[in-house]
VOSE-237334 format. One line per 10 residues: number of its first residue (from 1); their letters; for each residue x, y, z of C-alpha. Coordinates in steps of 0.001 Angstrom, whole numbers, plus 524288, in hexadecimal, padded with zeros to 5 digits. Each point is the difference from the previous one (the first is absolute). Example, Ala and Ser with C-alpha at 12.3 -4.5 7.8 and 13.67 -1.06 7.14 Angstrom:
BEGIN
1 = AS = 8300C:7EE6C:81E78  8055A:80D70:7FD6C
# end
This chain:
BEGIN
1 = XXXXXXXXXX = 658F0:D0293:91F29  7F1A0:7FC9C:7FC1B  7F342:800D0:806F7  7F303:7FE38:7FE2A  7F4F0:807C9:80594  7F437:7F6AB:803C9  7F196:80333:80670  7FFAB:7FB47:80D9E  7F279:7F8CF:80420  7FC62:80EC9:8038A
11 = XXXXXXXXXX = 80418:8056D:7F344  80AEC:806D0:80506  80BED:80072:7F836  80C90:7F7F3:8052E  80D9B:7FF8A:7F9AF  808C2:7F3EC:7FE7D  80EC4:80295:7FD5D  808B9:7F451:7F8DF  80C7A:7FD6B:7F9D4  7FF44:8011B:7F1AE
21 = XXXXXXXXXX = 80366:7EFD3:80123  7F1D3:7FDD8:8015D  7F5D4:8008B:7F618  7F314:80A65:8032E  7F871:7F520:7FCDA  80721:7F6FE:808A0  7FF55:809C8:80C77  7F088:801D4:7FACA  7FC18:7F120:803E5  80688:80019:80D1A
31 = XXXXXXXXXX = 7F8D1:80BDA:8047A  7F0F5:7FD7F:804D4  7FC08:80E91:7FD02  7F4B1:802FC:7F55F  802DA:80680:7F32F  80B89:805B7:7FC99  80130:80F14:7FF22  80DF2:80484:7FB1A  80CEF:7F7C7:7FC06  80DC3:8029D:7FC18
41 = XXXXXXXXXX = 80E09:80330:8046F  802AB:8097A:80B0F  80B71:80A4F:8021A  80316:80A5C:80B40  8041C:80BBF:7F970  801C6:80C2B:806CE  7F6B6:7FAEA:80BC7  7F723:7FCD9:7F7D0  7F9B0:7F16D:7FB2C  800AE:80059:7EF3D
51 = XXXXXXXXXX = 7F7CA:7F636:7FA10  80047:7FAB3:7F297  7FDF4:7F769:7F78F  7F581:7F35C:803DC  7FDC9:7F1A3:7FE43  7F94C:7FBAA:7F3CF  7FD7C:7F2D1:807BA  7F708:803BD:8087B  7FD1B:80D0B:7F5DA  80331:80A5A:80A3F
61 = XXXXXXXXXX = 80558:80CD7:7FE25  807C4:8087D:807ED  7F73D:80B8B:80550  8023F:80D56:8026A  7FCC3:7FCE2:80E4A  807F9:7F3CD:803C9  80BE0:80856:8045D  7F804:80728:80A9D  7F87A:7F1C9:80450  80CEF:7F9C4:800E7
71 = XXXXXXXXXX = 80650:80DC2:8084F  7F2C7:7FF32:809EA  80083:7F23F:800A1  80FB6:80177:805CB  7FC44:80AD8:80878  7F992:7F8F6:807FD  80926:7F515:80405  800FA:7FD22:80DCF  80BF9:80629:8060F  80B99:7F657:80199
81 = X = 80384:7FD84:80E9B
# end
């Protein structure tokens, strides 16, 4: 998969998960967020979110950090009924 890690309005960092179908820079304009922190593809590898790689559209890279946003941002997903 690929995300992107944007600012929210109160500069808190907020992942976006895709297919690999759709460009970064594509997923970018449909988003109203500010700037864009982090970009890339996205694995699950031993419980863990891997990052790599990045989007030279929008020239974001994948950061060191981006696993752990994406794995807080998930956590907290209202429980299915």
């Amino acid at each position: 998969m690929k995300y992107l890690v944007v600012e929210d309005f109160a500069g808190q960092p907020i992942p976006f998960l895709f297919p690999d179908r759709v460009d970064h820079a594509d997923m970018r304009d449909q988003l109203p967020y500010g700037r864009v922190l982090g970009a890339g593809y996205v694995v699950l590898k031993d419980g863990e979110f891997v990052c790599s790689g990045g989007s030279t559209e929008l020239g974001a890279m994948a950061r060191a950090e981006d696993g752990s946003v994406i794995k807080e941002s998930l956590q907290h997903l209202p429980a299915a009924e």
